[in-house]
Backbone as a ProteinNet text record, in pm:
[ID]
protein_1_A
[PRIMARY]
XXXXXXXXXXXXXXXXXXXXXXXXXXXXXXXXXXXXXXXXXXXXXXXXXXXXXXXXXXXXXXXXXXXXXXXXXXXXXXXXXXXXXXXXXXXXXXXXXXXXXXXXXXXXXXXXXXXXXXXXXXXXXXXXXXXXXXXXX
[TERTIARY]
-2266.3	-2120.9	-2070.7	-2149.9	-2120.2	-2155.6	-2194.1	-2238.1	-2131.5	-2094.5	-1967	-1849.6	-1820.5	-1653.5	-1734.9	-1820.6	-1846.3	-1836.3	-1863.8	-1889.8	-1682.9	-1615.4	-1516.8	-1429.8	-1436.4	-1406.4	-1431.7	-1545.7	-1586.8	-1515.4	-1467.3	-1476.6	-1306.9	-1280.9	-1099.6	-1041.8	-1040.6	-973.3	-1008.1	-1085.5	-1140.5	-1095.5	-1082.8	-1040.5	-868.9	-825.6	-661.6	-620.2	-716	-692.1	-701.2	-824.4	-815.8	-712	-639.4	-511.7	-451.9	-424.2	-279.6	-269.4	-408.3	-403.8	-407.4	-462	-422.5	-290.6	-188	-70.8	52.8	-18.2	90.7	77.7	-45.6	-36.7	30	34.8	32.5	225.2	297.5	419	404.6	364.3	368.6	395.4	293.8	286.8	424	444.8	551	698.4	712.6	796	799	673.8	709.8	734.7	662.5	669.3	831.3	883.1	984.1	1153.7	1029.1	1162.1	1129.9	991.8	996.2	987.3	1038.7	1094.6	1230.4	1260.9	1392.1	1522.9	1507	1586.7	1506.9	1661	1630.3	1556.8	1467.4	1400.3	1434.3	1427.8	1489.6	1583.2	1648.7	1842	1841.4	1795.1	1848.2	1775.7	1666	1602.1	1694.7	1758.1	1825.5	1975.7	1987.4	2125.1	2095.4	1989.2	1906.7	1843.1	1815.1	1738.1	1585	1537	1418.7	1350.3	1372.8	1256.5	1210.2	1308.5	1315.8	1219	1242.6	1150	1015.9	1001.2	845.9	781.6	848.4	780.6	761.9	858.6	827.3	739.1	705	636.1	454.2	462.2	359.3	317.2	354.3	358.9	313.5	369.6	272	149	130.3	14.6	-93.2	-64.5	-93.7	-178.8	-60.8	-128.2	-230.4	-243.9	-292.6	-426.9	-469.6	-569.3	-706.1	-654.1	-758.6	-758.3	-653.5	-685.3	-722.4	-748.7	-822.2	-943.7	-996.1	-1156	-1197.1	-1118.6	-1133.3	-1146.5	-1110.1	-1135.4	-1257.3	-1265.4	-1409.5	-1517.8	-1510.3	-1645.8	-1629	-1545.2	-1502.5	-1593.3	-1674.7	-1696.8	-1615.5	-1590	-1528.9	-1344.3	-1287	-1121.9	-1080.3	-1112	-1114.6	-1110.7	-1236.6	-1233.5	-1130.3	-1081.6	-1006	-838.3	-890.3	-696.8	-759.7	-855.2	-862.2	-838.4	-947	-974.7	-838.4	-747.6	-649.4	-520.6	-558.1	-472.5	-485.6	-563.1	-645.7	-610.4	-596.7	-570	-428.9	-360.3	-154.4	-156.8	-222.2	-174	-170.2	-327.1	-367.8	-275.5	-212.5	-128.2	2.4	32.3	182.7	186.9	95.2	46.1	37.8	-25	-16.1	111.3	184.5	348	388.3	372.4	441.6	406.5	283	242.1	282.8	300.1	379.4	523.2	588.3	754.7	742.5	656.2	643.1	613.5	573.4	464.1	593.4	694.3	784.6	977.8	994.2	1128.2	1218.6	1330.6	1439.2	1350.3	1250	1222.4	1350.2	1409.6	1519.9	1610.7	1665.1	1740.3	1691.9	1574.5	1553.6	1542.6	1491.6	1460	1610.4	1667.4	1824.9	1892.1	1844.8	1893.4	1853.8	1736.2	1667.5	1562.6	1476.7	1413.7	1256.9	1221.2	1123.8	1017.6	1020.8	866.4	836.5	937.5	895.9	805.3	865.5	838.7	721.9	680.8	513.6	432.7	453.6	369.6	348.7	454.8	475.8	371.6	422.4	281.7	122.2	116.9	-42.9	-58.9	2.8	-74.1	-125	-17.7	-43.9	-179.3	-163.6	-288.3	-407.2	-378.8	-502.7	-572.3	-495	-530	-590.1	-487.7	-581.5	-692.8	-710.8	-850	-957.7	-924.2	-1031	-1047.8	-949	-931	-1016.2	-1003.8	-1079.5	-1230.4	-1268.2	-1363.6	-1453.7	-1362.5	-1486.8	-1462.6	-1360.3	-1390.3	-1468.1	-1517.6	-1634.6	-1773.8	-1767	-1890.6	-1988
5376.2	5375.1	5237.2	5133.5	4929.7	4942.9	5039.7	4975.9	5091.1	5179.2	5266.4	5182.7	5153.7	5057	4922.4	4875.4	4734.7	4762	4896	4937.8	4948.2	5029.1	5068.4	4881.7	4845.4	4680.8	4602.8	4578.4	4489.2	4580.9	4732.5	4792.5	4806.9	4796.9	4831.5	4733.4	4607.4	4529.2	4520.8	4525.2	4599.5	4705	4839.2	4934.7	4892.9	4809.8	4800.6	4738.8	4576.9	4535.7	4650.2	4708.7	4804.4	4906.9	4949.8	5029.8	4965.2	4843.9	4794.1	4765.9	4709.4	4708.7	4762.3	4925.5	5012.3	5091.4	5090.7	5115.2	5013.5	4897.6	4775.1	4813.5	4851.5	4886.1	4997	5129.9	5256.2	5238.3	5120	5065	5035.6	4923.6	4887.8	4935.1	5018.8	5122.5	5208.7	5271.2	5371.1	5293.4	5180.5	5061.1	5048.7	5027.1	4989.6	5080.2	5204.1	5334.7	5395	5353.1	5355.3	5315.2	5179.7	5083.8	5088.5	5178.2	5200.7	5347	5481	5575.5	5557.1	5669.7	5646.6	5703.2	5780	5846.7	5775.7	5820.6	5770.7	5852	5889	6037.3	6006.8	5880.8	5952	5937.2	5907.7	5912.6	6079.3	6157.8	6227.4	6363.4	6293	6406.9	6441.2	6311	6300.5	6385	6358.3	6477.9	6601.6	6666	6803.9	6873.9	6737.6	6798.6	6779.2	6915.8	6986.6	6880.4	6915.6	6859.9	6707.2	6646.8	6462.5	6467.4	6561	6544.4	6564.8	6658	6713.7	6591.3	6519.1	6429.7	6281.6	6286.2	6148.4	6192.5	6307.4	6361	6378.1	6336.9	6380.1	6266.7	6171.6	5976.2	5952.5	5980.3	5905	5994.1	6095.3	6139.7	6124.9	6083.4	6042.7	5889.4	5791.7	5704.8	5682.9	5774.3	5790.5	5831.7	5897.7	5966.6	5853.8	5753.5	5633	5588.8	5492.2	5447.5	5466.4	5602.4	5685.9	5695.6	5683.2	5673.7	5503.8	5383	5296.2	5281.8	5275.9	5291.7	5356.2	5409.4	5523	5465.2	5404.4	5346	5163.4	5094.4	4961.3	4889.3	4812.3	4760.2	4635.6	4577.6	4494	4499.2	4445.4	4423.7	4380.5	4333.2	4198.1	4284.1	4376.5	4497.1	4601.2	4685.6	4713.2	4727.3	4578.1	4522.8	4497.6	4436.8	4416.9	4551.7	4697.7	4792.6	4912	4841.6	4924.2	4904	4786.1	4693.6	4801.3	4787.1	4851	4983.7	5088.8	5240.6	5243.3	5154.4	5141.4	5118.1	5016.6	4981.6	5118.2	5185.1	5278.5	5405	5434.6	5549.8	5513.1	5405.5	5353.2	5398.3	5357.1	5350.4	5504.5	5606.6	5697.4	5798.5	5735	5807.2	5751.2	5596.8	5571	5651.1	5680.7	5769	5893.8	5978.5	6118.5	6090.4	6004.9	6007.2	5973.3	5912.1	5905.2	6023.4	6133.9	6243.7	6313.6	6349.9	6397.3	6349.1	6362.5	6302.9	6407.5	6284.5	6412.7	6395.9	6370.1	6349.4	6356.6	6239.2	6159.6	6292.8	6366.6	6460.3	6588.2	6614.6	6752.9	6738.9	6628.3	6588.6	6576.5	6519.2	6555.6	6666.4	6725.4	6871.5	6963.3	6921.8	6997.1	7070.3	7046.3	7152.5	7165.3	7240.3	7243.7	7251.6	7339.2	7367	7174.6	7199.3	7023.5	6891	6912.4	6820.5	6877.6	7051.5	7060.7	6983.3	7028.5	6975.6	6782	6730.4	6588.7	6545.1	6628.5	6601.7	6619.7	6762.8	6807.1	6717	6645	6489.5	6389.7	6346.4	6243.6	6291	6377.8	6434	6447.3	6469.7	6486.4	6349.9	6282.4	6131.8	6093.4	6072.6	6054.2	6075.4	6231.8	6259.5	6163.5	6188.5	6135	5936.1	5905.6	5764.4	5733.7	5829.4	5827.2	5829.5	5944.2	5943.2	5879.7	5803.6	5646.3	5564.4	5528.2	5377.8	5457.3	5616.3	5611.6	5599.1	5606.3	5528.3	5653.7
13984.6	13974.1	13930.8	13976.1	13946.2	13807.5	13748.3	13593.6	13506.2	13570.2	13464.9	13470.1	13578.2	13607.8	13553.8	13578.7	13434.2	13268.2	13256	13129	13088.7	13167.3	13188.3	13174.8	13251.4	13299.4	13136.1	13102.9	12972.6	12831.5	12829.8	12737.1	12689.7	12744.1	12818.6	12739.2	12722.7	12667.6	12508.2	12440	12331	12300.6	12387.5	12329.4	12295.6	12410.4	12405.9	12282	12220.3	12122.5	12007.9	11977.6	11874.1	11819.8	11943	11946.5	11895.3	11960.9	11941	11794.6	11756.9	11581	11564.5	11520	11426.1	11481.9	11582.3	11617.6	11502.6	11512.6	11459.5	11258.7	11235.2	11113.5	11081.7	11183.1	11161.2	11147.6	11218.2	11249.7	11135	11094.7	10950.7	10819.6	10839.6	10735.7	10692.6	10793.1	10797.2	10747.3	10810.9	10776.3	10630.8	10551.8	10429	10365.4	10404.1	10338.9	10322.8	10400.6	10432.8	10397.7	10349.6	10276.9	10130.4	10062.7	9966.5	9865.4	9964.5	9949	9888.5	9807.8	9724.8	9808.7	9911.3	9966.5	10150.6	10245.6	10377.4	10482.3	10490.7	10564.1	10676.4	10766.8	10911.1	10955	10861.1	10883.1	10835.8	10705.7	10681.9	10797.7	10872.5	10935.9	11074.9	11119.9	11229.1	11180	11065.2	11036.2	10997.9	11038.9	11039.3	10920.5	10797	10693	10758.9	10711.8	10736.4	10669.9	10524	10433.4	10422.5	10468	10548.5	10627.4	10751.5	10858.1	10845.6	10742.5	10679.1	10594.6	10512.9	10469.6	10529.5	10648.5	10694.8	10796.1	10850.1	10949.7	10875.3	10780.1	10656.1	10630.5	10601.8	10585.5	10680.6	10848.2	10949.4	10982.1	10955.3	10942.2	10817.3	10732.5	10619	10635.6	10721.7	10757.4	10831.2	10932.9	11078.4	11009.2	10947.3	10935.9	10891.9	10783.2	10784.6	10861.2	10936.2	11051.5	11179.5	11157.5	11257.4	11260.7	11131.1	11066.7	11114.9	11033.6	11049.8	11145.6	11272.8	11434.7	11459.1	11409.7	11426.1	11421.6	11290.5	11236.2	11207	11260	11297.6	11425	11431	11549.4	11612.2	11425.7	11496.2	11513.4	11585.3	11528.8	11414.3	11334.4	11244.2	11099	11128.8	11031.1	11062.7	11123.7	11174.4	11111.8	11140.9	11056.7	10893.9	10854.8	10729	10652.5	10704	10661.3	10662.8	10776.9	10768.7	10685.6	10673.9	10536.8	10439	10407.2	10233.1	10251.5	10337.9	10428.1	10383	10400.4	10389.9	10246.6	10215.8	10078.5	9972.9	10026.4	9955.5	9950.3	10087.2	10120.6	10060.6	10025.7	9994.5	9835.7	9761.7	9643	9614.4	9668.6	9663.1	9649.9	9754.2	9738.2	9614.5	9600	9431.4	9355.4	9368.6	9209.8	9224.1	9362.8	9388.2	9330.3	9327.9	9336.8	9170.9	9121.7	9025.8	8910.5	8934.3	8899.6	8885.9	8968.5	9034.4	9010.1	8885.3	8843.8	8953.7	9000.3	9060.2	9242.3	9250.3	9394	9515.4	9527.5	9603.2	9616.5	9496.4	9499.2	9549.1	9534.9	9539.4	9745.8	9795.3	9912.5	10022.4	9947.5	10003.4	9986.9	9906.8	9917.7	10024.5	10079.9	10179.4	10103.8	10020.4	9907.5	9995.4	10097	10163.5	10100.4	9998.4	9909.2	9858.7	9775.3	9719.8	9865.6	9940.4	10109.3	10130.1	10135.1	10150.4	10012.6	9914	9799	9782	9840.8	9879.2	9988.5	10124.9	10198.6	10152.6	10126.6	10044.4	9968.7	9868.8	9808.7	9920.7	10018.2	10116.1	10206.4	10220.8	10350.6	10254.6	10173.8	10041.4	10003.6	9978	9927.2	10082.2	10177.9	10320.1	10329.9	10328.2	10380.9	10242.5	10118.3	10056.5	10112.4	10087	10164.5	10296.9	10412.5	10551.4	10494.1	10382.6	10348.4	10304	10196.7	10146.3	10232.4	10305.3	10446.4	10531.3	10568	10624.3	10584.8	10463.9	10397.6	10374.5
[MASK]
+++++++++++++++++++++++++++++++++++++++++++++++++++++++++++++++++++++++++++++++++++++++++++++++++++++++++++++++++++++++++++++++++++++++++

């Protein structure tokens, strides 16, 4: 039982740092993602557009999903934050090139246009998973 609560004891503060970094990125992320969307998703989700809530609900899962890997397969912290760097940049980059692909985005999204908000996510979760995939090596 002295060597699970040591294991528990030595492991705990490690696990807490690791969170807290990929939490502060996953903050991050969403932040920039955020400030570089053409339209306001959680202002407009909080005034009861659907399709706001679907794609900003799609972005932090979008994010989450590398840095979920990166955690996975990270021993150290150091990697962690470096690897989850490269995870945001990559997911951010990704929406540019969706909004890009996609003339009329901003509008069709304030309109409430739900189909458009699934096909928006299915890129993000798409690019994710391939993303989780090569940082797992």
């Amino acid at each position: 039982m002295d060597s699970i609560l040591d294991t528990l004891w030595n492991g705990l503060p490690v696990l807490l740092a690791q969170l807290g970094v990929a939490l502060a990125l996953l903050g991050l992320g969403a932040g920039c993602y955020m400030a570089v969307t053409p339209f306001r998703e959680a202002r407009l989700a909080r005034d009861g557009n659907v399709a706001a809530g679907i794609v900003l609900m799609g972005a932090l899962v979008a994010l989450a999903i590398p840095l979920a890997v990166t955690l996975a397969t990270s021993a150290f912290t150091l990697d962690i934050l470096l690897w989850g760097l490269v995870a945001v940049i990559l997911q951010l980059l990704a929406f540019l090139l969706t909004t890009g692909l996609f003339r009329g985005l901003r509008g069709m999204i304030e309109a409430g246009n739900i189909a458009m908000a699934c096909v928006v996510v299915g890129i993000q979760l798409a690019v994710a998973l391939v993303n989780a995939g090569a940082m797992a090596g």
